[in-house]
Structures are given as C-alpha cells and as structure tokens.
KEKELO-132845 format. One line per 10 residues: number of its first residue (from 1); their letters; for each residue x, y, z of N, C-alpha, C. Coordinates in steps of 0.1 Angstrom, whole numbers, always signed. Each point is the difference from the previous one (the first is absolute). Layout:
N
NUM> a> X/Y/Z/X/Y/Z/X/Y/Z; ...
END
This chain:
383
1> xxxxxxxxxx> +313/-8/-348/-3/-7/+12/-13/-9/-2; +4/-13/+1/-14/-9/-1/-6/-1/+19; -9/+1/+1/-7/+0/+12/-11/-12/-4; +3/-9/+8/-11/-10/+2/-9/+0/+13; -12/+1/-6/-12/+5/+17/-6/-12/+2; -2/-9/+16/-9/-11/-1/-12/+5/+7; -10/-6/-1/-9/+1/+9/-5/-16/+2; -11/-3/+9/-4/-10/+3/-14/-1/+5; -2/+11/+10/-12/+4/+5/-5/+14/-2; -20/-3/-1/-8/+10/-6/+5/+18/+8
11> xxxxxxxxxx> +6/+1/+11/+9/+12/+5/+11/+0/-6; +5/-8/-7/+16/+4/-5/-5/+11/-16; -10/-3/-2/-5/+8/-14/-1/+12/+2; -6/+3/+14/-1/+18/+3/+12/+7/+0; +11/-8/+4/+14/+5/+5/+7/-5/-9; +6/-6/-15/-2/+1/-7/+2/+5/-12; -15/+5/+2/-3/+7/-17/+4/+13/+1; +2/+6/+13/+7/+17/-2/+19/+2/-7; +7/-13/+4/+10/+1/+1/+2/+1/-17; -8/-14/-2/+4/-4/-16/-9/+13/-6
21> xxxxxxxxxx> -7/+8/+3/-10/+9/-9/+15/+9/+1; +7/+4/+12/+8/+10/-3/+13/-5/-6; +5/-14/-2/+13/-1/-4/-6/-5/-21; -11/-1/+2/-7/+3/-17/+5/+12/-9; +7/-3/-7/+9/+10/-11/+7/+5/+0; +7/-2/+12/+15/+10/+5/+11/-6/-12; +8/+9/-2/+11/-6/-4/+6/-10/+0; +7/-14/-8/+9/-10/+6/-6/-10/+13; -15/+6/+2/-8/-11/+10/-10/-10/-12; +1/-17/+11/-6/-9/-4/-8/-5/+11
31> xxxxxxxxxx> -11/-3/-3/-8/-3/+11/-6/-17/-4; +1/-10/+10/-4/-13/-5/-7/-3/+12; -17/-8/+0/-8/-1/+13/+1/-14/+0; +2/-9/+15/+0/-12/+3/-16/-1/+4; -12/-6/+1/-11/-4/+7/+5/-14/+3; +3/+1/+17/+5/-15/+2/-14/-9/+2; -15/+6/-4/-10/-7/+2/-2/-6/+20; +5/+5/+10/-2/-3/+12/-19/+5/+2; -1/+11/-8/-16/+1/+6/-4/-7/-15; -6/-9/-2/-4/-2/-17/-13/+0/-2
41> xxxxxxxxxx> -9/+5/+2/-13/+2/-1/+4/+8/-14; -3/-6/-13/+1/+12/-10/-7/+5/-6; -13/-1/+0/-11/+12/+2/+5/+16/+6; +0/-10/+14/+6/+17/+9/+14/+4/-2; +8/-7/-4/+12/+5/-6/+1/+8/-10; -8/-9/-13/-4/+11/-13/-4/+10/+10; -10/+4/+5/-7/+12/+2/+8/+10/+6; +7/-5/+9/+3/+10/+7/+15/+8/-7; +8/-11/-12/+13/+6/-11/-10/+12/-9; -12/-2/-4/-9/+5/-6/-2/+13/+5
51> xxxxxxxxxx> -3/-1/+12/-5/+14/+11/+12/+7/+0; +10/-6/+3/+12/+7/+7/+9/+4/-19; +0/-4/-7/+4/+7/-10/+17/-7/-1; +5/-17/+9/+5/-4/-2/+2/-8/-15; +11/+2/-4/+5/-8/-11/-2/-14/+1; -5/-10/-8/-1/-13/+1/+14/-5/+6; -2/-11/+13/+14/-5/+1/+9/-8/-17; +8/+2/+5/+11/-7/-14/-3/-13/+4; +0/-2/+13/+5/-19/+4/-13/+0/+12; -8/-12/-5/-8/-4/+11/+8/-15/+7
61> xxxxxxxxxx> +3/+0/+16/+9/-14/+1/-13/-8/+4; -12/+5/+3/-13/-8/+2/+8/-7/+12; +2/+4/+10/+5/-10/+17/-13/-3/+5; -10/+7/+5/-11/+0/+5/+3/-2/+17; -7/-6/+5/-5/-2/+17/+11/-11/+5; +1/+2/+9/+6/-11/+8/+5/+2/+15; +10/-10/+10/+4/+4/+11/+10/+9/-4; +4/+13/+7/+5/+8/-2/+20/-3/-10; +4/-11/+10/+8/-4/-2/+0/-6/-18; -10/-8/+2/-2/-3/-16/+2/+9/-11
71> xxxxxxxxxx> -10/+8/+7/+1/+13/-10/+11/+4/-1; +3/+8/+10/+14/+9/-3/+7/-10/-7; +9/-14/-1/+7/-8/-2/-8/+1/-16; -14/-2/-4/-1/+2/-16/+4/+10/-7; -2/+15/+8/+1/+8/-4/+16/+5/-8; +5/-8/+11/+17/+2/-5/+8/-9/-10; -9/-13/-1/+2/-9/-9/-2/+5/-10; -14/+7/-8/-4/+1/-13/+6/+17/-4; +3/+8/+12/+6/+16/-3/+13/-5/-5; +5/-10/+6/+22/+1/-2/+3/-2/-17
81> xxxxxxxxxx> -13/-7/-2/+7/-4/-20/-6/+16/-7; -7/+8/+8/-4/+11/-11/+11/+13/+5; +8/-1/+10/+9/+12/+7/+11/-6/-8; +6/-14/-9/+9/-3/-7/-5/+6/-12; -11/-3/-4/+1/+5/-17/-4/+14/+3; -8/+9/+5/+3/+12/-1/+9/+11/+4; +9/-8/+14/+10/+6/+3/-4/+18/+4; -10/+2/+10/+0/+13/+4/+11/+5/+7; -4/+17/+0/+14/+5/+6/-8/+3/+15; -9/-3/+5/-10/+2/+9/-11/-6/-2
91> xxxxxxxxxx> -1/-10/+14/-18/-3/+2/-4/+9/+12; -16/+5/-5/-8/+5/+6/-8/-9/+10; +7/+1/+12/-14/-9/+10/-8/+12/+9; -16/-2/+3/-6/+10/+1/-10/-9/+14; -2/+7/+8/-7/-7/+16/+11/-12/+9; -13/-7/+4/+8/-10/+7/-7/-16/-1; -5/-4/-10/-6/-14/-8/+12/-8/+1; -1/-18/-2/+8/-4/+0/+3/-2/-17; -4/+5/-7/+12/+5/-13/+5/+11/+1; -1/+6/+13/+10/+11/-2/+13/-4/+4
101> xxxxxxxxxx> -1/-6/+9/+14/-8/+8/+3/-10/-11; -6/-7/-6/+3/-7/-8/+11/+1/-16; -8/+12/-3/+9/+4/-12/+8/+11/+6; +3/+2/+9/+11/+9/+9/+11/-7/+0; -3/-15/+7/+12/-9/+6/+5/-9/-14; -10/+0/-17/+1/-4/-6/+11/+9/-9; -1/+19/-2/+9/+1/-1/+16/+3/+5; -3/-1/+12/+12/+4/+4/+9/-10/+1; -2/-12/-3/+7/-16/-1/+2/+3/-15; -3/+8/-3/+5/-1/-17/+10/+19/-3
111> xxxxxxxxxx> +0/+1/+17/+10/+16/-7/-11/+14/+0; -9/-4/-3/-7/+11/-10/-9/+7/+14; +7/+16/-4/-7/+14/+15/-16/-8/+1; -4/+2/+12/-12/+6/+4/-11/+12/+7; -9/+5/-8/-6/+12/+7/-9/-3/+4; -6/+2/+16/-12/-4/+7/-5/+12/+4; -14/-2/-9/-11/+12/+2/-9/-5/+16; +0/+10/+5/-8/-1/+15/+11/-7/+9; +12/+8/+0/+12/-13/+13/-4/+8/+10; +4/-5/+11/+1/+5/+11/-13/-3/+14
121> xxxxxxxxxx> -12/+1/-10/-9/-7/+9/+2/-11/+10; -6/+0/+14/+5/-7/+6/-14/-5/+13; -8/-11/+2/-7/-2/+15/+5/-1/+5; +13/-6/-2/+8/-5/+12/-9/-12/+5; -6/-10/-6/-7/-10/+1/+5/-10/-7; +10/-10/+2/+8/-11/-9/-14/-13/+1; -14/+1/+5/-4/-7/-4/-12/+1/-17; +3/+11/+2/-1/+3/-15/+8/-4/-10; -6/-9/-9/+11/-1/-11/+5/+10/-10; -5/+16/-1/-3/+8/-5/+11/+7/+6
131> xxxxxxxxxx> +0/-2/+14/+16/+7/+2/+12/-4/+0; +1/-13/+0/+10/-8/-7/+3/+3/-11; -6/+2/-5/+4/+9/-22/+6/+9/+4; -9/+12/+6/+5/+10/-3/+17/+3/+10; +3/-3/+8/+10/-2/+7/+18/-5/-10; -12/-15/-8/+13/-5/-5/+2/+5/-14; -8/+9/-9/-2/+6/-11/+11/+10/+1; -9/+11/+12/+11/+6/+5/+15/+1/+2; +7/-12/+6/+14/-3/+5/+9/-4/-16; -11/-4/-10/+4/-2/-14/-1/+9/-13
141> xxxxxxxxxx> -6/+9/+9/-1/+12/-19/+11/+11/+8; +3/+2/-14/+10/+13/-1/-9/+12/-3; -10/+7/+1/-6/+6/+1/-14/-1/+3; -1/+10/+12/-16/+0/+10/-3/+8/+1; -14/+3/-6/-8/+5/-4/-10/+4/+10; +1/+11/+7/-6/+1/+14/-13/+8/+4; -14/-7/+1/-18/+7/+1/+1/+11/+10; +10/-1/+12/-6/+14/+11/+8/-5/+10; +5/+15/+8/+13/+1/+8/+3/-13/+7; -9/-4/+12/+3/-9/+10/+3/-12/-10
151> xxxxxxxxxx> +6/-3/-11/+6/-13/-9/+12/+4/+0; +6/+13/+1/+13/+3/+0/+8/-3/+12; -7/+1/+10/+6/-2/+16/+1/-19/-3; -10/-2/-6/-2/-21/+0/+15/-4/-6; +0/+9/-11/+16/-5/-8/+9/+4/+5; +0/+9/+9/+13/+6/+5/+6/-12/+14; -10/-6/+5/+1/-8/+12/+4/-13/-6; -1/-2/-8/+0/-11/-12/+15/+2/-4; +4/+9/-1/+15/+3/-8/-1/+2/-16; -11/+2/-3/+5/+5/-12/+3/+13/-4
161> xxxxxxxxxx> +11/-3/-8/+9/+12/-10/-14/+16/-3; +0/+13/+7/-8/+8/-1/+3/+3/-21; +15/+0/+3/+2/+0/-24/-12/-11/-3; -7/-10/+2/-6/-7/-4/-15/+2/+0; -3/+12/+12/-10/+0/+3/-9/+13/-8; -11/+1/-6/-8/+11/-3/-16/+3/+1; -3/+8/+9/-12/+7/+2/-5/+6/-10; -9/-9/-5/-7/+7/-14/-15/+3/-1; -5/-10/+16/-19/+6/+0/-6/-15/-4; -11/+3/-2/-8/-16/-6/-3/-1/-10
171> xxxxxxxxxx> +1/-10/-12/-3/-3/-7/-15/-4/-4; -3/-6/+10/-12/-8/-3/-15/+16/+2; +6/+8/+8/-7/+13/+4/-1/+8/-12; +16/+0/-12/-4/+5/-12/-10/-8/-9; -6/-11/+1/-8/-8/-8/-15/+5/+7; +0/+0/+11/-13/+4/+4/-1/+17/-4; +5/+9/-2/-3/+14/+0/+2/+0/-17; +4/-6/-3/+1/+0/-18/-15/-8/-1; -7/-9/+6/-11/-6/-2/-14/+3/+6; +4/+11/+7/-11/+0/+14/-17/+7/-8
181> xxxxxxxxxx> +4/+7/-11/-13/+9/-7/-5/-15/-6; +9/-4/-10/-7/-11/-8/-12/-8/+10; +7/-6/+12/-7/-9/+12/-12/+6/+2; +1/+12/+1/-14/+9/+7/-9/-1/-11; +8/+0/-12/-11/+4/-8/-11/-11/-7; +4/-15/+12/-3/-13/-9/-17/+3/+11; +3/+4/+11/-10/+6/+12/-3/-19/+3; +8/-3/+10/-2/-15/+5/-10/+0/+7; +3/+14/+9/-12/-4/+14/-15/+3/-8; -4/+9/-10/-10/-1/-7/-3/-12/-4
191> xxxxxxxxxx> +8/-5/-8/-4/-20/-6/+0/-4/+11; +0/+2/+9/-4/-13/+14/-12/+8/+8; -3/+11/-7/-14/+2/+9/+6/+9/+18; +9/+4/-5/+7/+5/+14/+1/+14/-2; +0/+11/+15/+3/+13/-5/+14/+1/+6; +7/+10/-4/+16/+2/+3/-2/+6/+16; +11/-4/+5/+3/-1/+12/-11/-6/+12; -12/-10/-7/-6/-5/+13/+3/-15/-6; +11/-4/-6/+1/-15/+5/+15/-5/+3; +3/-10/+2/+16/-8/+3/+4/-5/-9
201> xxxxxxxxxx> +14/-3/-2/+5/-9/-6/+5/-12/+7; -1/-11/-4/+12/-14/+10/+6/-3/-7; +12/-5/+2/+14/-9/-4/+5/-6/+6; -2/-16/-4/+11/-9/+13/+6/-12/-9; +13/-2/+2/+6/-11/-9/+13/-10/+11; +4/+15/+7/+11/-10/+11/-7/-13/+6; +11/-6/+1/+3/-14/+7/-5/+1/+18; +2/+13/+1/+0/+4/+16/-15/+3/+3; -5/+1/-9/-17/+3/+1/-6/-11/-5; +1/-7/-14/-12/-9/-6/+4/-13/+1
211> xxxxxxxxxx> +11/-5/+5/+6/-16/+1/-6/-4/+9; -1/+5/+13/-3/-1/+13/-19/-1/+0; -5/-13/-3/-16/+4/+2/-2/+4/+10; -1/+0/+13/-5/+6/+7/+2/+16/+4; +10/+5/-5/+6/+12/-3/-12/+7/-6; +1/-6/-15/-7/+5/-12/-16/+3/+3; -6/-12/+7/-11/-1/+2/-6/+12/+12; +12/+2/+6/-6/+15/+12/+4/+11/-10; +11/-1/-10/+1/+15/-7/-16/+3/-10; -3/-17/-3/-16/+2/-10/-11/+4/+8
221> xxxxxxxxxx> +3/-2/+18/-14/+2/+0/+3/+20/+5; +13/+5/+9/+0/+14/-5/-6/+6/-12; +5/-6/-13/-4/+7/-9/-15/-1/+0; -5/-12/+0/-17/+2/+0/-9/+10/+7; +11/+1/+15/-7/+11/+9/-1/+14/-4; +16/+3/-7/+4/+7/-4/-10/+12/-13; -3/-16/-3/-8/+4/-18/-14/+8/+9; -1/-1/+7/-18/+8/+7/+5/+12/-2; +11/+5/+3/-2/+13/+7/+5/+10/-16; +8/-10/-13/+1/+4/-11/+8/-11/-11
231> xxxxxxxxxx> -13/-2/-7/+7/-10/-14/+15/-5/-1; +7/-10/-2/+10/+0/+1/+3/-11/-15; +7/+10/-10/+3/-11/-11/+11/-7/+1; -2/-17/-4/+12/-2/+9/+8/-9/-16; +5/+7/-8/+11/-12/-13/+6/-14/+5; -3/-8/+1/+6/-11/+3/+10/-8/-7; +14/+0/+5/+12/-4/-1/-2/-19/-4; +2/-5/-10/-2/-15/+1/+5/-6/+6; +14/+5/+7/+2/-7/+11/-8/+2/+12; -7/+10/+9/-7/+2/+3/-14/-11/+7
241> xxxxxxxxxx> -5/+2/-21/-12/-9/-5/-2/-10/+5; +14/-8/-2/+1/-13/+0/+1/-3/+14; +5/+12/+15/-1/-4/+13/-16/+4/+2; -1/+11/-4/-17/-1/+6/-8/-11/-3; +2/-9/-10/-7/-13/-10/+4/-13/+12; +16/+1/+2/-2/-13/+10/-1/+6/+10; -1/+9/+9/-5/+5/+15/-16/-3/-3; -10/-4/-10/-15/-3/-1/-4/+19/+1; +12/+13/+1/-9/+12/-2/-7/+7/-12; +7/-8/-12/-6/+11/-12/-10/+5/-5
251> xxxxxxxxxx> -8/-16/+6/-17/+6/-4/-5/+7/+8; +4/+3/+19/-10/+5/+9/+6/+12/-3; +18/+12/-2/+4/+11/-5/-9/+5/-17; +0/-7/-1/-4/-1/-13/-21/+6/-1; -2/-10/+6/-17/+6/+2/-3/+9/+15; +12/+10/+3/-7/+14/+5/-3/+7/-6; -10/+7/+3/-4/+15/-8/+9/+9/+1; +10/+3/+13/+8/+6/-7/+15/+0/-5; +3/-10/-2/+10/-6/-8/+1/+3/-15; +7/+4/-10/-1/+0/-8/+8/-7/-6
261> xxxxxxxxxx> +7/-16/-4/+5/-5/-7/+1/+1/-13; +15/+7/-2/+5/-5/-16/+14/-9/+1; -1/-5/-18/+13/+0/-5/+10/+3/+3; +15/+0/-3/+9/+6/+1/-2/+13/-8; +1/+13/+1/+0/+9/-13/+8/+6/-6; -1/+12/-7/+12/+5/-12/+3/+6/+10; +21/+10/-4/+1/+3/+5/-11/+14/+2; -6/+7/-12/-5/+16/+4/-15/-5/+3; -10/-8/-2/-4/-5/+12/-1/+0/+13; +11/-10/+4/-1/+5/+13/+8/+15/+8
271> xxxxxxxxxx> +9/+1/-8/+4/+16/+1/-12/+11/+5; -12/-2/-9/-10/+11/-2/-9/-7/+11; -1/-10/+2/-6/-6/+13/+7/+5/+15; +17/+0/-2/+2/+4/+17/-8/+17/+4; +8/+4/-14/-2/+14/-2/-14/+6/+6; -8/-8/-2/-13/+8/+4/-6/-7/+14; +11/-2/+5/-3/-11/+15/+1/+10/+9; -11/-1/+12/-1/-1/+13/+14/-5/+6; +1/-9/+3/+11/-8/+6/+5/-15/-9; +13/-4/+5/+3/-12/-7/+7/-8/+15
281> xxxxxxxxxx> -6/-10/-6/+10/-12/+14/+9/-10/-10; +7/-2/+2/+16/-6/-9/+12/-9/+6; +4/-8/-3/+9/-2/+3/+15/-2/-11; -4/+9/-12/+9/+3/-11/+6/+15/+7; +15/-6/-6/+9/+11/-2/-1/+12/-6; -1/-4/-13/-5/+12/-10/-12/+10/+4; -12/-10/+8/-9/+13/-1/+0/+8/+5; +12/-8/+9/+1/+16/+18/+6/+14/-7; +6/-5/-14/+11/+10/-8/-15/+6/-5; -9/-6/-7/-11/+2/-8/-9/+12/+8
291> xxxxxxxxxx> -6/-4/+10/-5/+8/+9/+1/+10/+8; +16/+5/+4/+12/+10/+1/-2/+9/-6; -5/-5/-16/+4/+16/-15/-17/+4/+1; -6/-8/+2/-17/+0/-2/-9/+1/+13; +7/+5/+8/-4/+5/+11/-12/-6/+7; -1/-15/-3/-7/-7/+7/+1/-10/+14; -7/+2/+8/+5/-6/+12/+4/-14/-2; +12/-9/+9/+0/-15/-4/+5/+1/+16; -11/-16/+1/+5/-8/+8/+10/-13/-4; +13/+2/+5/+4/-13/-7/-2/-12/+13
301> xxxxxxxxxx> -1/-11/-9/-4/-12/+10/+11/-10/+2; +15/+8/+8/+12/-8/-2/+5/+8/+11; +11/-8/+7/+5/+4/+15/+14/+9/-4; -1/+3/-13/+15/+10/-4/-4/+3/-11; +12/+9/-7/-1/+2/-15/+13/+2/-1; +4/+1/-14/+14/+2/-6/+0/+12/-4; -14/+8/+0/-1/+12/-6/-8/+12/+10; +14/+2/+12/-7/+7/+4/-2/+18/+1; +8/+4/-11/-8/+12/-3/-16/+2/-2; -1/-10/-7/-19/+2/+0/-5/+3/+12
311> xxxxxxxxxx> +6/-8/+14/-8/+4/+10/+5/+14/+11; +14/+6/-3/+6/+8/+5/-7/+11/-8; -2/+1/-13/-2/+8/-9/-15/+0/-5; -6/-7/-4/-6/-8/-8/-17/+0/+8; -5/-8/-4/-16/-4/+8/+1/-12/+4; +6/-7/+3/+1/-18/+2/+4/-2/+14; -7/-7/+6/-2/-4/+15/+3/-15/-2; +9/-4/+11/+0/-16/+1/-5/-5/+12; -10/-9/-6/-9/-2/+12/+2/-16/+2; +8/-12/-6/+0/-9/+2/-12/-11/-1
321> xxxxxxxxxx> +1/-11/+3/-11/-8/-1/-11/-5/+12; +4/+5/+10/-7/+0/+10/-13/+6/+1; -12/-8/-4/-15/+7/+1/-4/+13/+7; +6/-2/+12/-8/+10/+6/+11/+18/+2; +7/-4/-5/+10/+13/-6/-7/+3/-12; +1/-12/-12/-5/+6/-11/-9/+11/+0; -13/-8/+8/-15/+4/+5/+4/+18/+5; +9/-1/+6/+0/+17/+10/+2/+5/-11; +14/-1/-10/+3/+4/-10/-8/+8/-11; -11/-11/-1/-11/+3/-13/-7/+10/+7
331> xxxxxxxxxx> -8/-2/+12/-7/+11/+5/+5/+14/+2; +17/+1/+3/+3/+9/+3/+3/+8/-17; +0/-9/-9/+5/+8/-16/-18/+6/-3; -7/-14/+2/-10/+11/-3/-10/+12/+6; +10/+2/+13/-11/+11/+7/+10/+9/-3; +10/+2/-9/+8/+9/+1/+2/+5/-16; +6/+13/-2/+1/+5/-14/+8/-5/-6; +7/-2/-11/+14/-11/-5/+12/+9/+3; +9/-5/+7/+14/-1/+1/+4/+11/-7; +4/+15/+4/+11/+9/-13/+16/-2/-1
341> xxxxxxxxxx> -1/-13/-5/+15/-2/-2/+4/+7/-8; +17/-3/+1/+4/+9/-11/+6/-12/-9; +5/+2/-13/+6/-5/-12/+14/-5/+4; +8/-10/-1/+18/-2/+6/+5/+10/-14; +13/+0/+3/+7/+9/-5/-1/-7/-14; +4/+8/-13/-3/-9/-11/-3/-9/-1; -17/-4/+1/-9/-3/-5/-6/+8/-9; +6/+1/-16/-6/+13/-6/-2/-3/-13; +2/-9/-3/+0/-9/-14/+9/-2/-13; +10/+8/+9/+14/-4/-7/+7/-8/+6
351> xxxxxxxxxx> +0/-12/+2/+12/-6/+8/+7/-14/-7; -11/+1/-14/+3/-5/-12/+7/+5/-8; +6/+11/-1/+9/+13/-6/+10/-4/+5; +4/+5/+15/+11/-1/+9/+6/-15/-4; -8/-9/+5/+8/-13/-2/+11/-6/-12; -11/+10/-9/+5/-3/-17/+11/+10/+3; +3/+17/+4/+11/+2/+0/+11/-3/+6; -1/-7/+9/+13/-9/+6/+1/-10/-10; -9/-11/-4/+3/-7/-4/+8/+6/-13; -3/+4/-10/+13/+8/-10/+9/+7/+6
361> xxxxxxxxxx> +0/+3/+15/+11/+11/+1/+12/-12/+4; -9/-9/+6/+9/-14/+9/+10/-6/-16; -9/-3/-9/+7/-5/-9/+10/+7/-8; -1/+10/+1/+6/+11/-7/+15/+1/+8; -5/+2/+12/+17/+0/+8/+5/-16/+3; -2/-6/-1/+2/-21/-3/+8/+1/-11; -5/+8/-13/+7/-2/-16/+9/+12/+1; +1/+8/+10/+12/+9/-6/-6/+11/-8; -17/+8/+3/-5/+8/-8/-6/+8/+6; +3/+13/-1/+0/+11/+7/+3/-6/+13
371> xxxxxxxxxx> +8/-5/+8/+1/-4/+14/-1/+13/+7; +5/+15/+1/-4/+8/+7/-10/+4/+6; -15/-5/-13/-14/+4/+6/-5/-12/+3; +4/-10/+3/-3/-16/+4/+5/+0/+9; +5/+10/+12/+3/-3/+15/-10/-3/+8; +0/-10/+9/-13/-3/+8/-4/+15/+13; -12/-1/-4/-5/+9/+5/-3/-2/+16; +0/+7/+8/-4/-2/+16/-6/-4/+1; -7/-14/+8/-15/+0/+1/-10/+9/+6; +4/+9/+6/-4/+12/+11/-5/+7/-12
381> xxx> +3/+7/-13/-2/+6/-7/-14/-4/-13; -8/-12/+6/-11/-5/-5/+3/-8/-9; +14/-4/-4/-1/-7/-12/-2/-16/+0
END
C-alpha cells in the first residue's frame, strides 16, 4: 500500500506525524509527504518538521497565499501531475485547510480513495471557509477519520455510509502527549521572566476578529485591560501583524507593559508556553483541543466551535466577541479555580496506531487479504 499524506498548514504537522510515525515499517506500507507550501514561512516550517520528527516532504508544490479560491484552484493544479506519477493507493488529508479539500477533490477526479483525519467536525457556520472544507472533504473521502462522538451524529445527518466511518480519538492530542515533557523542559515561561500559572496566552488570526478594524481595535484595548490584572503573551499571527499595522495598532499593543509580543513560535515552544498558563483567549481550533488535555482554562473568542467536546467535556468556554461578555468571562475564570474537566474518550495518544490499523486493514480487504479481519468495524466500538 502506497499512502500519500498532504499537509499544507503548520496544524496539519501535529495530526500528521502520528499517522506516518505509525504506518513507518509495517509491512508492504509506503509512505510519500506532499508540503503543498499553503503556510510557507520556511523557517517555521523547517522547525516545526524538525520538532515534530516529520520526515522531510518528498514534493514541496511551494503554492503560498492567496484568495482562497486561488489557492485551493493552485493546490489542485500542481498536486494532479504528482497523484499521476506516483499513483497512491490512498491520500491522507488531515483538518480542514484549503489543501485539504484541494487534494481531496484532486484525487478523487483521478479515482484514487480518500482518508480524512479530523471528519466530522462541524460550526455549523457556512460563513466560515473552514467549514466549507470540511463538509465537502467529507462527502468525498472513503474513509473518516473521526476526533470525538458528537462528529458521528454530524455524519450520520449528512448520510454518510457508518462502513465508512471510524472513531479513532485525536491525532494531533497524540503529538502533544508524545511532546508535552520535551516543552516543559525548554521552561518558556522562565525565558520570558514569567512564573507558571500567573500569566495568559493570546491567539487571534480569524477573519471574524482581525479584518474588521474596529473589531480588532476593542479586542486590543480588552487585552490591554486585561494585561493589568496578569501578563498576557500574545505570538502574533502575520496575518494578524499586518491588520494591527494598517488599523495604526501595532505600536500602541505593542508598547504596553503588559503585553508581551512575539514571533510566531516553535511548535514545543509554544506547547510549553500554554502549558504553564493561567488562562488562554483563542480563536484557534486546535487549542480548544490543546487546553482540554492540559487542563488549562480557555476562553474562545468565536460565537461557535466545531469542537464541541472541549466545552461539554473539556475547559473551553465560548464567549464570542462581544466586549463586555468577554470582560465577565475573564473576571469570572480568574476569581475561580480551573475547570476539572475530563479528557474525550480516546484522547490517549494512540489514535495514530488506530488509523494506521484501518488503513492496512482497509487495504488488505480492497486486495483480497485476509478479508475476514478487514471487516469494518462499528463505529460505536471506538474504532
């Protein structure tokens, strides 16, 4: 079985590197990595293949930035001449980026299965372009790869085939718990002059928060207020950068005392940075998953999520973008002890194992080999 994996964005590497670490040396498995270059900063690309213990991509298609449509439409241009000469028996698509939909709809115009790591997620917000992917990814792979129950009910309403469907846990959750000592041990909040658990993390990159200047400009001055009552390091997204730069905010966020402006950073970096957090305000996907295993409070700063075990289960509150919700929000996390959530069901750091056993068991019953123990398994039954 040749298995071809793409990624495109710096979260497609977390989720990922578990699958290919587990489908690494099996029998009659071939493993080949696409970097469609959609995030291309390659500094932080090297670093984070480096941290994560990813194999160098085989093919860089170097696409870079553009309007979404552009993109996706590159992505599928420069993937279709490499799914001819390598001819996989499976592409790996992994989130909901637009090269995931991209090389989804790239191979399935050419025949060739697809398996989507993290299907099922859902805001139920079509003004997201993010759920547009994952929707039409979904309706296109022959195998879905499913993070936590309420994605099973999404696909079932959806119609898809339950033979298609498998509950295997998170991937990106096995990258963090395979990494989580290394992180601690780099001690971020020490290099920043911080003690653990008396500062914040921030993260903002959506279109729904930083396009909008006047939006952005009441979320910067929260945070400034915010920063009094405890330090808030805030990594800045260069798309971001570039709205706080023309809104005229970068220099006034930028020269609070308590603001802490960085870089983008590595992944174990900022790993070892949530880890030793007070609280985080976000409007990323991943971290609400991040903050769930690490028992750190999150506010997310979005009027839904696709992932809502974190907050059924989990520590993550959605508090939306409205100031003066935010505001109650913060006061109320910090006069209170952190959230005892519990863990979603397999989140355990195999779910890079599992996926690799379907995936051989899938191929195995396709070619006519051992098809007995290649029967699809119930999704009820965690697989």
């Amino acid at each position: 079985m040749k298995v071809l994996g793409v990624v495109g964005a710096r979260p497609n590497f977390m989720k990922m590197a578990p699958v290919l670490e587990a489908l690494h040396g099996r029998d009659g498995v071939e493993t080949f990595l696409v970097h469609t270059g959609q995030h291309y900063d390659e500094r932080m690309s090297a670093l984070f293949f480096d941290q994560l213990g990813l194999p160098r991509p085989d093919v860089d298609l170097g696409v870079g930035s553009g309007p979404h449509a552009v993109q996706t439409a590159d992505v599928m241009k420069r993937i279709d001449p490499v799914l001819e000469r390598e001819l996989p028996d499976v592409v790996v698509v992994v989130g909901d980026v637009n090269s995931t939909l991209a090389a989804a709809l790239a191979a399935v115009k050419r025949g060739i299965p697809v398996a989507h790591v993290e299907a099922g997620l859902r805001s139920f917000d079509r003004t997201m372009p993010e759920e547009i992917n994952r929707v039409l990814t979904d309706q296109v792979s022959d195998l879905l790869f499913v993070t936590e129950k309420p994605a099973l009910g999404n696909l079932a309403r959806e119609g898809v085939a339950v033979s298609r469907i498998h509950f295997v846990g998170n991937a990106m959750i096995d990258t963090l718990i395979k990494h989580r000592d290394r992180a601690g041990s780099l001690d971020m909040p020490g290099r920043l002059g911080l003690d653990p658990r008396r500062y914040g993390v921030v993260t903002l990159h959506r279109p729904s928060n930083v396009d909008d200047p006047v939006r952005l400009a009441a979320l910067a001055d929260l945070l400034a207020d915010f920063s009094w009552d405890l330090p808030l390091v805030f990594p800045v997204h260069p798309r971001t950068e570039a709205c706080m730069r023309a809104a005229g905010l970068l220099e006034k966020i930028a020269a609070h005392p308590g603001l802490r402006l960085t870089g983008p950073l590595g992944y174990l970096e900022f790993l070892g940075l949530v880890d030793g957090a007070r609280v985080v305000l976000t409007d990323s996907g991943g971290i609400q998953e991040e903050t769930t295993v690490l028992g750190v409070p999150c506010l997310t700063l979005r009027e839904n999520t696709e992932r809502p075990a974190t907050v059924t289960e989990g520590t993550n509150r959605i508090v939306g973008n409205d100031p003066a919700r935010i505001r109650t929000a913060w006061r109320e996390t910090l006069s209170r002890p952190a959230p005892a959530g519990r863990i979603p069901d397999l989140w355990d750091g195999k779910a890079g194992v599992r996926i690799a056993d379907v995936l051989t068991e899938w191929d195995a019953a396709r070619n006519g080999r051992n098809a007995d123990n290649a029967a699809a398994v119930p999704v009820s039954a965690g697989r």
